[in-house]
C-alpha positions as CSV (number, residue, x, y, z in Angstrom):
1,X,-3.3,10.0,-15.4
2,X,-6.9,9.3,-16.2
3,X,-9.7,12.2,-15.9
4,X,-11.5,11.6,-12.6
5,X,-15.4,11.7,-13.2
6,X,-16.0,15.0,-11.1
7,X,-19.3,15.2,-9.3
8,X,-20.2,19.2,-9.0
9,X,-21.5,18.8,-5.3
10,X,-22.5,16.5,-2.6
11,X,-26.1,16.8,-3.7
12,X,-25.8,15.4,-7.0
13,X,-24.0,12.3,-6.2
14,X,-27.2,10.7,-6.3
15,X,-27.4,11.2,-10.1
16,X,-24.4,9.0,-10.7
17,X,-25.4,6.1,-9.3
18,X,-24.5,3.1,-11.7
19,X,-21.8,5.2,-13.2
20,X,-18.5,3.5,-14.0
21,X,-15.2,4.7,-13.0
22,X,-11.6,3.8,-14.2
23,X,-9.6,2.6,-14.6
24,X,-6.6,4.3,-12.9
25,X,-3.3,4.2,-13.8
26,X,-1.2,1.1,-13.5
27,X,0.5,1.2,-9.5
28,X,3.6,-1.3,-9.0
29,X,3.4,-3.2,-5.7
30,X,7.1,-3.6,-5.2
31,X,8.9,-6.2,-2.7
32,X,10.3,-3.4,-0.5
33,X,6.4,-2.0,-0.2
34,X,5.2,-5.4,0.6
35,X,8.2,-5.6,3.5
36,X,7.0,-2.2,4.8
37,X,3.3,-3.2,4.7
38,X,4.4,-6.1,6.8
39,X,6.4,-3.9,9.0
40,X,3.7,-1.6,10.0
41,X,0.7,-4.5,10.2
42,X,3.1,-7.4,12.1
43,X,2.5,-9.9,9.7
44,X,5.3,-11.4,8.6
45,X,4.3,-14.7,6.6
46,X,7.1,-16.1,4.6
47,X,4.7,-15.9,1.7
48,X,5.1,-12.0,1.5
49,X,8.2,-11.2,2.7
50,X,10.7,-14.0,2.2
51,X,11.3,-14.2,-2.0
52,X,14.0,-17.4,-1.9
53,X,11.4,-19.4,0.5
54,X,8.6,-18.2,-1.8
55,X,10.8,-19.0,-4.8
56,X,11.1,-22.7,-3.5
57,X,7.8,-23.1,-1.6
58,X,5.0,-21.1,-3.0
59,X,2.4,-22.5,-5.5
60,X,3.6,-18.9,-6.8
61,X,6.4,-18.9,-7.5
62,X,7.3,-16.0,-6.0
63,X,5.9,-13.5,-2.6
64,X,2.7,-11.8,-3.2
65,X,1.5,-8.6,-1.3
66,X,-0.7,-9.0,1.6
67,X,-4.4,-8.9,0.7
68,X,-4.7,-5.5,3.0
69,X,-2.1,-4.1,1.2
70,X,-4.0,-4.1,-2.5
71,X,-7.1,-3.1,-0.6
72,X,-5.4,-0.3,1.0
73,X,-4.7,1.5,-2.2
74,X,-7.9,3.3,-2.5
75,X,-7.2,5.8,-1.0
76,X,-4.6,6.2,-3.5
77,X,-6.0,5.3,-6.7
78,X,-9.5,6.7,-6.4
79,X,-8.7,9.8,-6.4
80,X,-7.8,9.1,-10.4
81,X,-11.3,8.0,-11.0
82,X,-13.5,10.2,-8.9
83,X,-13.7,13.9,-7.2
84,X,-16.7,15.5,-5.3
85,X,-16.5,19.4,-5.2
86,X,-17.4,21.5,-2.5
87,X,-16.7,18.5,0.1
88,X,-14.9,20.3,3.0
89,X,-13.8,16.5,3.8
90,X,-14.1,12.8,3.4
91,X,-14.8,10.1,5.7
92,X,-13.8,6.5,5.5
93,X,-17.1,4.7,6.7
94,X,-15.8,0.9,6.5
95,X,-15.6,-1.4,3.4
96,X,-18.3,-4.6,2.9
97,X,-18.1,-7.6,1.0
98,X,-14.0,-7.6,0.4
99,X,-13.0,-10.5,-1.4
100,X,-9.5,-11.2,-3.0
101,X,-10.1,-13.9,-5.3
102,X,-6.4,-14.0,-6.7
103,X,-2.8,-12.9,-5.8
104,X,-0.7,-10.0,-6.5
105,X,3.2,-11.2,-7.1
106,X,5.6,-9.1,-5.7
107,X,6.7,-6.4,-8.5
108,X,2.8,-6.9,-10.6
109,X,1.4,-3.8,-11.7
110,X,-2.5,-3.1,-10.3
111,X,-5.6,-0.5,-11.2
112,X,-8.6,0.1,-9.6
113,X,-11.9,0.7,-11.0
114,X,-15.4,1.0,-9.9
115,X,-19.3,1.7,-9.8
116,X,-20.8,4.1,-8.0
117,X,-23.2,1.5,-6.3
118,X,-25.4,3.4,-3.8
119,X,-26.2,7.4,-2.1
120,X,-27.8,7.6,1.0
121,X,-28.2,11.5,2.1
122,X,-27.2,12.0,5.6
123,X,-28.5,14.8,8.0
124,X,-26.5,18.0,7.8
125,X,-26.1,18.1,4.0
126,X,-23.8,15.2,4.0
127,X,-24.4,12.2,2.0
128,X,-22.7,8.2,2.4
129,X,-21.6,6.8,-1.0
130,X,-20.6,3.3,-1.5
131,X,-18.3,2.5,-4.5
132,X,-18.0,-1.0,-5.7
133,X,-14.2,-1.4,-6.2
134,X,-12.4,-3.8,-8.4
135,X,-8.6,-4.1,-8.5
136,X,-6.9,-6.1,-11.2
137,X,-3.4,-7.6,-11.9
138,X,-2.0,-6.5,-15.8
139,X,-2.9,-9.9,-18.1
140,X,-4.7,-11.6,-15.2
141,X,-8.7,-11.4,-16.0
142,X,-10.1,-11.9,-13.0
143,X,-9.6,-9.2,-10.4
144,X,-7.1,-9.7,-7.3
145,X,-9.8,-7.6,-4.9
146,X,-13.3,-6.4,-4.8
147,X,-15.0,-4.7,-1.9
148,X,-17.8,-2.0,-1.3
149,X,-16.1,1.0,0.1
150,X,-18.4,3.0,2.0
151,X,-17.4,7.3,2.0
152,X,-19.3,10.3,3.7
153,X,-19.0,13.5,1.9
154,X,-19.5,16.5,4.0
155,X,-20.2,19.6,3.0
C-alpha cells in the first residue's frame, strides 16, 4: 500500500496546494461488482452486465463498469494517497468537471491519483479542498475518469 501524503492539520492544507498524490494501489473492478453496482443504481444496460451480448455486440469486446462505478472509488482509494489529522470528519461536497474519456472492461485493474488543486478556509476552522482526480486502466495511457472532488475538513 502506498504512503498517504499526511497533512498535520486542517490549517495547513493550504500549503499543499499543487502537491501530487498517488498513485494508489491497483483495485480490480470485477463482473460480479459491476452486476451489484447495477443492482443498487437500476441500470442495467447490456453493455455492463450482460458479457455474451457484450462479447458479440460491443465495440469492446467485452462489458465495462458503469462510469459511476470507477468514479465511486474515491472514497476507497484516496485514502491511500492522502490523510488530514485532527479532522473530527469529512464531508463529500460534490464532484465538478467528471469526464470518463475511456472504458473500464470488466476484470481491468484501476488506480487513482491526484493534485491537490485548490483550499478555501471555511468559517468554524473548517476548510473545502478540491482534489483533481485521475483514474487510469493498467497499459491504457489515457485515464478512464477525471473529476474535481470537492471535501470539507472539519475540525
Amino acid at each position: 500500500m502506498p504512503t498517504p501524503l499526511r497533512i498535520p492539520d486542517i490549517a495547513s492544507i493550504a500549503d499543499y496546494v499543487g502537491k501530487s498524490l498517488g498513485p494508489s494501489d491497483w483495485y480490480t473492478i470485477s463482473q460480479e461488482q459491476i452486476d451489484e453496482f447495477a443492482r443498487a443504481t437500476g441500470d442495467h444496460q447490456w453493455i455492463h452486465t450482460d458479457p455474451e451480448r457484450a462479447k458479440r455486440e460491443s465495440p469492446f469486446g467485452t462489458t465495462i463498469a458503469h462510469g459511476y462505478l470507477t468514479l465511486s472509488l474515491a472514497p476507497a482509494l484516496l485514502p491511500q494517497l492522502l490523510r488530514v489529522e485532527g479532522s473530527s470528519r469529512t464531508i463529500n461536497y460534490g464532484a465538478d468537471k467528471v469526464r470518463l474519456p475511456t472504458p473500464v472492461p470488466a476484470g481491468a485493474q484501476v488506480r487513482l491519483s491526484g493534485e491537490i488543486k485548490h483550499v478555501r478556509n471555511v468559517p468554524g476552522g473548517a476548510a473545502r479542498m478540491t482534489v483533481a482526480l485521475a483514474f487510469h486502466v493498467e497499459g491504457v495511457k489515457r485515464p478512464c475518469c477525471t473529476a474535481e472532488a470537492i471535501y470539507v475538513y472539519f475540525p
